[in-house]
C-alpha positions as MATLAB code, in Angstrom:
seq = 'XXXXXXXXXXXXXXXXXXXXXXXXXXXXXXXXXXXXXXXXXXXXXXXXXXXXXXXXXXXXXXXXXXXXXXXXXXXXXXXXXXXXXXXXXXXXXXXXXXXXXXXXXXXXXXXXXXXXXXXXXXXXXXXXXXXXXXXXXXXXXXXXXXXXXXXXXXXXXXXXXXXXXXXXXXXXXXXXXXXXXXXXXXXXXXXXXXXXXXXXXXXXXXX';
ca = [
     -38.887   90.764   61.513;
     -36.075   89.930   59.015;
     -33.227   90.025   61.789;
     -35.915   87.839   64.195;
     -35.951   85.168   61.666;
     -32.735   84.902   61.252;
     -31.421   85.356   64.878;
     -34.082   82.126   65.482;
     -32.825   80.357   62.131;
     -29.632   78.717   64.055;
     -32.402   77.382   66.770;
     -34.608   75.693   64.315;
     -31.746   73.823   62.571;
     -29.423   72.830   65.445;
     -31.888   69.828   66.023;
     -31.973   68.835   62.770;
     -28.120   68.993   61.967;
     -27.563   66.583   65.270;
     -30.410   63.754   64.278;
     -28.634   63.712   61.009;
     -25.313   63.530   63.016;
     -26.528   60.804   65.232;
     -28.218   58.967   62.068;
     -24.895   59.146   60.613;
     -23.110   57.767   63.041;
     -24.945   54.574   64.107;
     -24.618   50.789   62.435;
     -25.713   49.783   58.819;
     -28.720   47.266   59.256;
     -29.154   43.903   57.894;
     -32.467   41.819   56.813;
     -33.439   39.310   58.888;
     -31.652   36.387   58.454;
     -32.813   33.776   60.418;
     -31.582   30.150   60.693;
     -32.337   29.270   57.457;
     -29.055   31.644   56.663;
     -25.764   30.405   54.991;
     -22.942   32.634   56.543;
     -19.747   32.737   54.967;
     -16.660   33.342   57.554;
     -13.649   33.850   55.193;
     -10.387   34.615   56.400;
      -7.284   33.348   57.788;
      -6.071   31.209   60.834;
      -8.361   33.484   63.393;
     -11.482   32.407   60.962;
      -9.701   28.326   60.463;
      -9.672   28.261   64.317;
      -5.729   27.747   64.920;
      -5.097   27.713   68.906;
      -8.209   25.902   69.725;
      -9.767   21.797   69.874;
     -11.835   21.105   66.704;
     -15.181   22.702   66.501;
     -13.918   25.127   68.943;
     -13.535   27.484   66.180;
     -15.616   30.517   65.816;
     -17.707   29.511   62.870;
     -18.759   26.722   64.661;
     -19.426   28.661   68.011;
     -21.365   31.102   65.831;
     -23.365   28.159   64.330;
     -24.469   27.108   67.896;
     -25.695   30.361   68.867;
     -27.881   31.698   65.516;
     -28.971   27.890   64.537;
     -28.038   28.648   60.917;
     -25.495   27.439   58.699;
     -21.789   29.129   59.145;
     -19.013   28.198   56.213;
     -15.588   28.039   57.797;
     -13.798   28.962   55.123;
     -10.405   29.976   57.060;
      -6.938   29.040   55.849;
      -4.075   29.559   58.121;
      -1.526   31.893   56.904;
      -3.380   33.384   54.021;
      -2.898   36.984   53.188;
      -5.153   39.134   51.459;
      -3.624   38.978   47.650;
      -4.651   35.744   48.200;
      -7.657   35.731   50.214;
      -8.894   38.179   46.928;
      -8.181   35.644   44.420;
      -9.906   32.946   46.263;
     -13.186   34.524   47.333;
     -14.940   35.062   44.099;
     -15.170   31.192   43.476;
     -16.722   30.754   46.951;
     -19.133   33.556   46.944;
     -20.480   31.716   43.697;
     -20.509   27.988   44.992;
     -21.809   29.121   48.352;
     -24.484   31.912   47.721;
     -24.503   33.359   51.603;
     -26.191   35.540   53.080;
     -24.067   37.038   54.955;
     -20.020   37.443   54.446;
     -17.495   38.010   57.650;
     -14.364   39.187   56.484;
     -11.363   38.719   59.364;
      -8.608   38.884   57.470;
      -4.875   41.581   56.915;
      -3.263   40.300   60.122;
      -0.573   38.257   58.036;
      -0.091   41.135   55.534;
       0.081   43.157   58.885;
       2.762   40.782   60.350;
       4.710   40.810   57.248;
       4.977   44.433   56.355;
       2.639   44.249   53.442;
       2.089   48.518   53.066;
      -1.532   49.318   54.658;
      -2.618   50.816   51.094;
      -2.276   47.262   49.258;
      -4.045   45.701   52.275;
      -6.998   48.257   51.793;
      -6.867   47.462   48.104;
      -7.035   43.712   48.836;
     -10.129   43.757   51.119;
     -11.783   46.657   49.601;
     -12.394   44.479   46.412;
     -13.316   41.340   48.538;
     -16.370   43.989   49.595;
     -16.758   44.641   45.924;
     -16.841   41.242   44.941;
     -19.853   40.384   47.470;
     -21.622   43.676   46.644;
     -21.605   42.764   43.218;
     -23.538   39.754   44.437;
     -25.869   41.698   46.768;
     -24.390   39.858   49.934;
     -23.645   42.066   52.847;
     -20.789   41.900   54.645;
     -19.432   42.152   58.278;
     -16.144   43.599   58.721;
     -13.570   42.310   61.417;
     -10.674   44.916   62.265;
      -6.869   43.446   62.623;
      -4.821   45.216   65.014;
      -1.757   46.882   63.847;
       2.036   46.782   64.861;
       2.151   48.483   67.914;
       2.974   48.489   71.773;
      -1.163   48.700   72.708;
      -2.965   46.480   70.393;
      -5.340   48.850   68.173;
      -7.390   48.174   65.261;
      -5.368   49.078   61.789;
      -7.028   52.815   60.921;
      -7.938   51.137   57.115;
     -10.628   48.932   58.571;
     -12.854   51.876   59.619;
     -12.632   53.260   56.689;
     -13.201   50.682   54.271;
     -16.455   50.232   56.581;
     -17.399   53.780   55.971;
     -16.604   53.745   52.569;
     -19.123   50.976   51.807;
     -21.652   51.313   54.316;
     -20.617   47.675   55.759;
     -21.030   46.375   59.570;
     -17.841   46.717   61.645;
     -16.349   45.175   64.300;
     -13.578   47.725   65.150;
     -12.437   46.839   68.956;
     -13.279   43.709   69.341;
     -10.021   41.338   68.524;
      -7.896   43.986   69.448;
      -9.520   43.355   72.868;
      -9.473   39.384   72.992;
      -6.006   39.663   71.663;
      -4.916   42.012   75.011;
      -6.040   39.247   77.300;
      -3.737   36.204   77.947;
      -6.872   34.189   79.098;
      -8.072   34.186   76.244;
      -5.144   33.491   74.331;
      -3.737   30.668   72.734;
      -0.190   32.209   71.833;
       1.173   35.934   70.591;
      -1.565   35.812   67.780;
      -4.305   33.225   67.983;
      -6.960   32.903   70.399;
      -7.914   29.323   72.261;
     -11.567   28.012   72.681;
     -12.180   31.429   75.381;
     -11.719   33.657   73.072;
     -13.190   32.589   69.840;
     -16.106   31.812   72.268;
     -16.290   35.448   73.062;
     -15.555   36.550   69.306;
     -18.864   34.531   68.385;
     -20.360   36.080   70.837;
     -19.745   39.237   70.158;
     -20.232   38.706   65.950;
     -23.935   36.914   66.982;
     -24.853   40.585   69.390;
     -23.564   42.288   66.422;
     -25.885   40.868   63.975;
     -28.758   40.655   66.322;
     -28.430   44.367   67.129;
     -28.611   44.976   63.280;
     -31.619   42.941   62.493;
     -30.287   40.007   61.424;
     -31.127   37.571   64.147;
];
């Protein structure tokens, strides 16, 4: 009986190990939102809307499509020692909901080491924990002849159990319609990044 039981053990846990596999690998959820929201987009010239007409941005384009309130607080050419100094204050005055966090491609472009860049954002997530406001995570893409999302942004996500958009610049980024020049997209493509944030946040729950 003893060797029966155990010969049948493996059977009776290989089910359980993969739900907890599959449970481990799927998205962080949100609480509903709704369109009474305030959503904070903070970040640099992707997030201020550089390459496109005003209101063309895609805050605004986000706006349009949840009905709720979306902060454009982008600043073109910001890096992330900055972007970390200037967050707190806005987190306070604005009391979101929600945070989206595009922001490292200037540190990226500059040569700023990946480690200082992780340090940067990771206590931008800190800061908005600390405040109980969840936050959506936008990966930069890194140096490199195929555009692909910087390795840190994954795990910063995993680290804190935050929402990420891993693919999905690197993707705008690789096609010229959608671009305005090397770097920024036009009114296309931060169409399609709004779209893509608004699925995002509907698939978790939020909308």
């Amino acid at each position: 009986m003893i060797a029966t039981e155990m010969l049948m053990r493996p059977r009776v846990l290989f089910p359980l190990a993969l739900l907890l596999g599959l449970s481990a690998c799927s998205d962080p959820t949100l609480s509903y939102l709704g369109p009474d929201a305030r959503i904070l987009a903070f970040g640099d010239s992707l997030t201020a809307g550089n390459g496109a007409p005003a209101n063309e941005d895609y805050p605004a384009q986000l706006a349009t499509l949840c009905g709720c309130e979306v902060v454009n607080a982008g600043i073109a050419g910001e890096v992330t020692a900055t972007g970390r100094k200037r967050l707190p204050s806005l987190l306070n005055e604005m009391q979101p909901d929600l945070l989206i966090l595009l922001e490292g491609g200037n540190d990226i472009l500059r040569g700023v080491p990946p480690q200082q860049i992780e340090d940067n954002l990771e206590q931008m997530m800190l800061d908005a924990q600390s405040m109980a406001v969840p936050v959506l995570l936008i990966s930069v893409p890194q140096k490199s002849v195929l555009l692909q999302s910087a390795p840190l942004y994954k795990a910063l996500a995993k680290r804190h159990d935050s929402l990420l958009m891993d693919d999905a610049l690197s993707e705008l980024l690789s096609s010229p319609s959608l671009k305005s020049d090397a770097v920024h997209l036009n009114a296309a493509g931060y169409h399609r990044l709004a779209t893509e944030i608004y699925n995002k946040l509907k698939h978790a729950g939020a909308f």
